[in-house]
C-alpha positions as CSV (number, residue, x, y, z in Angstrom):
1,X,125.7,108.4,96.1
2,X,128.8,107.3,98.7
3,X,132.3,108.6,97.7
4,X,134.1,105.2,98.4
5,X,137.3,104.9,96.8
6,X,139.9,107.0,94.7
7,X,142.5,105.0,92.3
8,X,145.8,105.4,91.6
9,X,148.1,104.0,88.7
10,X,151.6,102.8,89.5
11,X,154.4,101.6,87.6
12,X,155.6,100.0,91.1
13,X,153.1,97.8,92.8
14,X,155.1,97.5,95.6
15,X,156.5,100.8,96.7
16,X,152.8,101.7,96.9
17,X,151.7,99.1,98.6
18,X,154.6,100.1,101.5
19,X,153.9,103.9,101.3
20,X,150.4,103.2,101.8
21,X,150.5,100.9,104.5
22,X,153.4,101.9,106.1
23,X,152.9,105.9,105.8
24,X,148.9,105.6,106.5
25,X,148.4,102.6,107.9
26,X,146.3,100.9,104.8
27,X,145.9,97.4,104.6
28,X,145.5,94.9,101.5
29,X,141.5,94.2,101.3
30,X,141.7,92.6,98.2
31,X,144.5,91.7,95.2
32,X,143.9,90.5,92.1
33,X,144.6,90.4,88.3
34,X,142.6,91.6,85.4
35,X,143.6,89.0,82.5
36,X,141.7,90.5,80.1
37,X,143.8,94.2,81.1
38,X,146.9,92.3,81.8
39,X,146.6,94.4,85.3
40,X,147.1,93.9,88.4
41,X,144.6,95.6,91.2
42,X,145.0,96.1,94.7
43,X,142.4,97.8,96.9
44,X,143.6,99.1,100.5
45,X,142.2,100.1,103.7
46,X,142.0,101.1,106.8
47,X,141.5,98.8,109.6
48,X,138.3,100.9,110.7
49,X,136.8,100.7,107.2
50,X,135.9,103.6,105.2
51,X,137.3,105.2,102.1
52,X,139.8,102.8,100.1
53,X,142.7,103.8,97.5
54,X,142.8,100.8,94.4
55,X,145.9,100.5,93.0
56,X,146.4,99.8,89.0
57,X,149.6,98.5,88.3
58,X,149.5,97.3,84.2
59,X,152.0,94.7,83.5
60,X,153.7,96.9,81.1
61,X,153.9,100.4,82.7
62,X,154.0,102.1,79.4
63,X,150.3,101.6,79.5
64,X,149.6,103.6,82.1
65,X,147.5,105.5,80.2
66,X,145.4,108.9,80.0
67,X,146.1,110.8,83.0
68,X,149.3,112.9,82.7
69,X,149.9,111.9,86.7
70,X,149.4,108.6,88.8
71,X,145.9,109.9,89.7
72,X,143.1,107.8,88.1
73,X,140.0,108.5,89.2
74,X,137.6,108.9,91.4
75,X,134.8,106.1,92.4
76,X,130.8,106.2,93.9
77,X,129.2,103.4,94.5
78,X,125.1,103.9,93.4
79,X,122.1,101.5,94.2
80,X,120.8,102.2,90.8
81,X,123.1,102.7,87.8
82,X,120.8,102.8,85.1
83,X,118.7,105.2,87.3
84,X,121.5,107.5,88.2
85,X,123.0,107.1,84.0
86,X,119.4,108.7,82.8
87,X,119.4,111.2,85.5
88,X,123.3,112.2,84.3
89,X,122.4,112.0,80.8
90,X,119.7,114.1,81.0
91,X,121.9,117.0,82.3
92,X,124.0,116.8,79.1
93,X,126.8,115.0,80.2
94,X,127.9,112.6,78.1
95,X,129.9,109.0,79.3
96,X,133.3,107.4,78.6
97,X,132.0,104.3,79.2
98,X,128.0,103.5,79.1
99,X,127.0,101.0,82.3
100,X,128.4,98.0,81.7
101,X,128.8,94.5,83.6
102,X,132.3,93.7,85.3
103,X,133.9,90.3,84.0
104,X,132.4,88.3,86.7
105,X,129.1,90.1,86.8
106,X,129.4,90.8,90.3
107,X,129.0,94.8,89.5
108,X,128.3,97.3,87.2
109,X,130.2,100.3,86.0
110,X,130.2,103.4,84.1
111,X,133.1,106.1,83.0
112,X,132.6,109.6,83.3
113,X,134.6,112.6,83.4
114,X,134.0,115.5,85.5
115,X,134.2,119.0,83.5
116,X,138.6,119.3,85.2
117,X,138.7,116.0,83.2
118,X,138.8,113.9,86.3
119,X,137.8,110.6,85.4
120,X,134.5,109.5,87.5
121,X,133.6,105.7,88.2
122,X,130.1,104.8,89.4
123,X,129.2,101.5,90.8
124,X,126.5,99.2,91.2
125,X,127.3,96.1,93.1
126,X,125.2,93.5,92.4
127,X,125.4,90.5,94.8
C-alpha cells in the first residue's frame, strides 16, 4: 500500500488553506462539498505531486468530531480493498467502517484505527 495523504479537520477553511499554501507551498487539487456530511473538502498539493493534506471543514464546526485535535487521519490507497479487508481481519483487527462505496462510486473506502487510536483510511479507486 502507498501512504498518500493525511487529513485534517478545521473549523476555518481558509486560514488553512493560506497556512498551507503560503507556509508550504500546497496548492488546491481539488474542492468540493459533501451534501450528504454538510462538509466541505479540500485536498492540497504540491506542484511536484506526492503526498497531499485533505482538509475537512463541517459546516457547523461543533461537529468536528472524535479526535480531541485537528488531526484526522491517516489515508493508503490499495489496489484491492476487499483483498487487503480479509488480510486485516484475519490479524484480529476489527474496522470502523467495513469497505464501502463513495457517493459517486468512483472509490471505495474503509475506517480503521491503528492500536494509538489513529484513525486509518484505505482506498480503492475505482475508475
Amino acid at each position: 500500500m502507498k501512504f498518500i495523504h493525511c487529513a485534517v479537520k478545521t473549523a476555518d477553511l481558509n486560514k488553512s488553506i493560506n497556512f498551507y499554501s503560503d507556509i508550504f507551498g500546497f496548492e488546491i487539487r481539488e474542492k468540493r462539498y459533501i451534501d450528504a456530511h454538510k462538509t466541505t473538502l479540500v485536498f492540497l498539493k504540491k506542484p511536484d505531486g506526492g503526498f497531499e493534506i485533505e482538509l475537512i471543514a463541517p459546516d457547523d464546526a461543533k461537529t468536528l468530531g472524535r479526535c480531541e485535535n485537528s488531526f484526522a487521519h491517516l489515508a493508503f490507497q490499495t489496489d484491492n480493498i476487499d483483498m487487503d479487508a480479509k488480510r486485516i481481519k484475519e490479524s484480529g483487527i476489527n474496522f470502523l467502517r467495513e469497505p464501502f462505496y463513495s457517493i459517486d462510486k468512483s472509490m471505495k473506502i474503509a475506517f480503521l484505527d491503528d492500536p494509538n487510536g489513529i484513525m486509518i483510511e484505505i482506498i480503492e479507486y475505482l475508475r
